[in-house]
C-alpha positions in Angstrom: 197.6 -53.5 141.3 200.8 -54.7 139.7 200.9 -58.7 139.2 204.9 -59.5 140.6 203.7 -63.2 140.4 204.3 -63.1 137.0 207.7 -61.6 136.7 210.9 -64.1 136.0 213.0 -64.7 139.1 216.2 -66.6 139.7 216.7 -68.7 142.5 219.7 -67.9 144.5 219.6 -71.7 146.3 218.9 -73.9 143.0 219.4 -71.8 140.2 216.4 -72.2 138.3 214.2 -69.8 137.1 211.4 -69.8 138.1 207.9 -67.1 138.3 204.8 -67.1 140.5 205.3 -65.8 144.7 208.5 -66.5 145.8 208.8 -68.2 149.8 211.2 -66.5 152.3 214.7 -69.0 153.0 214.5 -70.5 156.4 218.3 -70.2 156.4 218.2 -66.6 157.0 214.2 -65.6 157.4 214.2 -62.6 154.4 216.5 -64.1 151.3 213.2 -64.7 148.2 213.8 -68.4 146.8 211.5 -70.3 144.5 208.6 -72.1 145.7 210.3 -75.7 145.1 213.3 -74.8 147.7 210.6 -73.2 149.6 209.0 -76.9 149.7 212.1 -78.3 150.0 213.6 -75.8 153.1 209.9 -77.4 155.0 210.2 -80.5 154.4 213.9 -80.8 155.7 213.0 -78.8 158.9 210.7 -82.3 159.6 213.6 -85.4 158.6 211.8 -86.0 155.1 214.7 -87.3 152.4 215.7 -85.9 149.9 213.6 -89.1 147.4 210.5 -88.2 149.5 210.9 -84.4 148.5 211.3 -85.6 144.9 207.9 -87.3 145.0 205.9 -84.8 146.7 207.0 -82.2 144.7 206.4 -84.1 141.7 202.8 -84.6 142.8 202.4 -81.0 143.5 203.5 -80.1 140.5 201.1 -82.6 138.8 198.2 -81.1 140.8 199.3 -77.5 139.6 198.6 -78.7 136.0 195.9 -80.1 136.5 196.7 -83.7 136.6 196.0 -86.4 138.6 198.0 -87.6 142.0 198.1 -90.6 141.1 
């Protein structure tokens, strides 16, 4: 089985590159963006601001290396 996860992607919405499983744009339900806009698409759909989304992404990425939330 071939590992895609680990290939080096674009994002079309941010422009960063990014690897690891891309999420599917809610804007149009089949364009591949990064997992951040993927985050970011979510937590718009619900009224979270843009500060909010800063901070929860910062503390996912701080629990993806291993570090602590707080």
């Amino acid at each position: 089985m071939k590992h895609t996860d680990r290939k080096k992607r674009v994002c079309p919405r941010c422009g960063q590159a990014y690897r690891g499983r891309p999420a599917v744009s809610r804007e149009d339900g089949r364009t591949s963006i990064c997992p951040d806009c993927g985050t970011r698409q979510a937590l718009e759909s619900i009224g979270v601001d843009e500060k909010e989304q800063d901070a929860i992404l910062a503390a996912i990425h701080r629990c993806a290396e291993g570090g602590s939330e707080g």
